[in-house]
C-alpha positions as CSV (number, residue, x, y, z in Angstrom):
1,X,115.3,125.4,66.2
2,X,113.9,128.3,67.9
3,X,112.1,127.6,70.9
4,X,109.5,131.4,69.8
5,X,108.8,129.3,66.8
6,X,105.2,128.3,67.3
7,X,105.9,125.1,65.6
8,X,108.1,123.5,68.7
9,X,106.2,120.9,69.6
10,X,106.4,117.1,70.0
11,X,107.6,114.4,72.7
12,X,107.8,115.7,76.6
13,X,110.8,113.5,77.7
14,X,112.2,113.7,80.7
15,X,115.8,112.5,80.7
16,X,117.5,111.0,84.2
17,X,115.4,114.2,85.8
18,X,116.4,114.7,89.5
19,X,115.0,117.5,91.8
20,X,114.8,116.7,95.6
21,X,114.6,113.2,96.6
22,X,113.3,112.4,93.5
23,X,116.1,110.5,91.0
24,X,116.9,109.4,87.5
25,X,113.3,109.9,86.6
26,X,113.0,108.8,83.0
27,X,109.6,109.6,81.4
28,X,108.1,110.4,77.8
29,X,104.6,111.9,77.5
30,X,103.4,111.8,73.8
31,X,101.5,114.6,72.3
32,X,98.3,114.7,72.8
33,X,98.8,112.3,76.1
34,X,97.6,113.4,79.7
35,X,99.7,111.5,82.3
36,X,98.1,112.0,85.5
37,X,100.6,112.1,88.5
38,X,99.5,111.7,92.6
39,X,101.5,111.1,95.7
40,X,101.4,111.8,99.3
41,X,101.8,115.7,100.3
42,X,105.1,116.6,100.0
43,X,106.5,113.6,98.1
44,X,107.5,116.1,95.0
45,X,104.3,116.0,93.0
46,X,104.9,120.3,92.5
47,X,109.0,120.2,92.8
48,X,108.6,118.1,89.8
49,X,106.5,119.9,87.8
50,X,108.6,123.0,88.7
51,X,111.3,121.4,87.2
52,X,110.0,120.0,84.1
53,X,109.4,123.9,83.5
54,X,112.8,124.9,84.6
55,X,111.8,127.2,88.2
56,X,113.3,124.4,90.4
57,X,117.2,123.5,89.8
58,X,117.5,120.1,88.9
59,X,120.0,117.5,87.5
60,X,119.0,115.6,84.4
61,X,117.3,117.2,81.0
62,X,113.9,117.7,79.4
63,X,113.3,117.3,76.2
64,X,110.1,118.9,73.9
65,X,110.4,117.6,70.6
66,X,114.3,118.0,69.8
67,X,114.8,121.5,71.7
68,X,116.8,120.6,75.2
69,X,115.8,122.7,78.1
70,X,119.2,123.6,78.5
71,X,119.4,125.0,75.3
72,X,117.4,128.1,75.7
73,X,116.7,130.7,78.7
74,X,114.3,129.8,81.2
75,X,111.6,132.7,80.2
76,X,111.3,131.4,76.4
77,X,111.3,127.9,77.7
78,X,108.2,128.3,79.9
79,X,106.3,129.8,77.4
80,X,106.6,126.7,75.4
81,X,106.3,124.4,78.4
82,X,103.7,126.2,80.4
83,X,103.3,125.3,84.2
84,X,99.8,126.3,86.0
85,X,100.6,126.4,89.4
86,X,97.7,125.5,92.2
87,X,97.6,128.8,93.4
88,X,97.4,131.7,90.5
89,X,99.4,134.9,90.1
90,X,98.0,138.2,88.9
91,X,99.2,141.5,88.4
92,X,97.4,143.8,87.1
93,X,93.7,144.8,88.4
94,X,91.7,143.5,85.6
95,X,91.1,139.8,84.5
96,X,91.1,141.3,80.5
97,X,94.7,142.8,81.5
98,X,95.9,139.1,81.5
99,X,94.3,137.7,78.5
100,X,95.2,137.7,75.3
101,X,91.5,138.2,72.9
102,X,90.1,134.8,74.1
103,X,87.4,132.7,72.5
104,X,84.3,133.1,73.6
105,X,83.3,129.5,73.4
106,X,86.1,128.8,75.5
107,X,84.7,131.3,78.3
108,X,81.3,130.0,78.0
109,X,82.7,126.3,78.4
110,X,84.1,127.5,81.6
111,X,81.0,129.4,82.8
112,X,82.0,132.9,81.7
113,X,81.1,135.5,79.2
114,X,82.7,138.7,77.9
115,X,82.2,140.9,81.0
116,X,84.4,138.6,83.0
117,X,87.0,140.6,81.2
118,X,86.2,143.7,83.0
119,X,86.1,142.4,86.2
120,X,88.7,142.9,88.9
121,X,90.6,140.4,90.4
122,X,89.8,141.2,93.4
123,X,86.4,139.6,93.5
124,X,87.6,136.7,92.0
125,X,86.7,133.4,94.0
126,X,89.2,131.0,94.3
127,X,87.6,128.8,92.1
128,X,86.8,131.5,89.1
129,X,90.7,132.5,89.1
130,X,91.6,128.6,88.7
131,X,89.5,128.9,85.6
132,X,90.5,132.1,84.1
133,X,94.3,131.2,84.9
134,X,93.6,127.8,82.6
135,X,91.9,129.8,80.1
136,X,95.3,132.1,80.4
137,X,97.6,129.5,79.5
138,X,96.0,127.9,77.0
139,X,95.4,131.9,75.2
140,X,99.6,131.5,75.3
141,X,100.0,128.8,72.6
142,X,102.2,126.7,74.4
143,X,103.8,123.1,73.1
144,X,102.9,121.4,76.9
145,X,101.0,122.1,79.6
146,X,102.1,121.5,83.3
147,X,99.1,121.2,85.5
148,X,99.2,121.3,89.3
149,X,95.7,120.1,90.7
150,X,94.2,122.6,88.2
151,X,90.5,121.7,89.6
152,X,91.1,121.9,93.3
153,X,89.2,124.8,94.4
154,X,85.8,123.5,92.0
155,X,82.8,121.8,93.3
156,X,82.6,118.5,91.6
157,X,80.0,119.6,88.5
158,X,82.3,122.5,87.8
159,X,85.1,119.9,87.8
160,X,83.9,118.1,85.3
161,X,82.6,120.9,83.1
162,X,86.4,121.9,83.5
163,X,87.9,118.6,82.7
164,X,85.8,118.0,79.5
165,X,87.0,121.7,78.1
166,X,90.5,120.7,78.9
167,X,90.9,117.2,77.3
168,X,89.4,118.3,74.5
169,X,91.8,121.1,73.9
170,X,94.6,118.8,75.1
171,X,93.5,116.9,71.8
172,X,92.5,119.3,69.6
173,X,96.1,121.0,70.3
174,X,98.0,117.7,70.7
175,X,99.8,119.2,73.6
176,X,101.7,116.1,76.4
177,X,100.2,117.2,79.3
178,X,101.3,116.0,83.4
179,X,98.0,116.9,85.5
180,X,98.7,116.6,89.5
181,X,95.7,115.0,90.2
182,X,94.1,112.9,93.8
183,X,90.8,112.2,93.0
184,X,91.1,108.7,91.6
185,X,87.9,108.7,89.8
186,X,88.7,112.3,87.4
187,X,92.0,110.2,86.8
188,X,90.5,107.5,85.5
189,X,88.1,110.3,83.2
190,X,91.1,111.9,81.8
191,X,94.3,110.4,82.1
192,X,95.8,107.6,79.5
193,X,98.4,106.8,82.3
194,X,98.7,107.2,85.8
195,X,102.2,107.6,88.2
196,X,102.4,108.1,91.4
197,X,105.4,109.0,93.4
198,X,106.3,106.7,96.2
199,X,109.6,106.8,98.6
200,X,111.6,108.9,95.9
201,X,110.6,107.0,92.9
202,X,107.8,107.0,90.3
203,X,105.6,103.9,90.3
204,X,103.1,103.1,87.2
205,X,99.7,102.6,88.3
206,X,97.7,99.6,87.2
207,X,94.3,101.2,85.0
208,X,92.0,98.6,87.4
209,X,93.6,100.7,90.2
210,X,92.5,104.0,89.4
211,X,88.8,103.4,87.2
């Protein structure tokens, strides 16, 4: 199976992952599924995500569907299993330079319309490239999404404006998604499951814990 066929797709398994202190991490997110993931700073939350999408050397394997991380280079891997990091790159002076033709009901969901595409970066907020860098990787087509606090820099309306765009393309797609995530109450909004790492190990949260 080719991991540019547009048809890879499936089960997220993580396979006796370990990056950092972090060990033997065993973990399947069905499509379709957002597992929502906390921690204390610095306990591995990004290291593991980094992993997962094969920037951070590891021991273990991942799995999407039947295609084995290790089984393809890391460029075409990433594509499929796409990591938004909590801080957005950009490299070219336009935002329309770094989409592919996007919907436009997708921009207006995230506050947006056509000119945004003319804008440059450069007077980008932090917030408004958190956005448009969402809006990048779901214009990609991946198989998974990898989401590291993707709603950090928004005020708490724009959160949830953000949120309700995402799960429903989560759904729609039937992408596994693992969402960083701290704010216990947009946890309980979006996540069907919730770990959280503690002392080099990943603990299942309780629902009545995090609603």
């Amino acid at each position: 199976m080719s991991v540019n066929d547009s048809s890879v797709t499936g089960l997220l398994r993580l396979a006796r992952l370990g990056v950092g202190e972090l060990e033997g991490v065993d973990l399947a997110v069905e499509p379709g599924e957002i597992l929502c993931l906390s921690g204390a700073s610095g306990s591995g939350k990004s290291r593991l995500l980094r992993a997962v999408a094969d920037l951070e050397p590891h021991r273990g394997e991942v799995w999407l569907g039947e295609l084995a991380q290790s089984a393809v280079p890391g460029h075409r891997w990433r594509r499929r299993v796409m990591l938004v990091p909590a801080e957005s790159h950009w490299w070219a002076d336009r935002v329309g330079e770094h989409l592919a033709e996007p919907d436009v009901r997708d921009l207006e969901a995230l506050g947006f319309d056509r000119e945004v595409l003319e804008w440059q970066v450069s007077r980008l907020s932090s917030g408004e490239k958190q956005r448009l860098a969402l809006l990048r990787a779901l214009c990609c087509e991946p198989s998974a999404l990898l989401l590291d606090e993707p709603t950090a820099n928004l005020d708490d309306a724009t959160s949830r404006r953000v949120e309700t765009w995402l799960v429903e393309r989560v759904h729609e797609r039937g992408w596994p998604v693992i969402w960083v995530a701290h704010d216990r109450a947009q946890i309980g909004r979006v996540a069907k499951r919730h770990l959280r790492i503690l002392d080099g190990r990943l603990v299942e949260e309780e629902q009545a814990a995090w609603t």
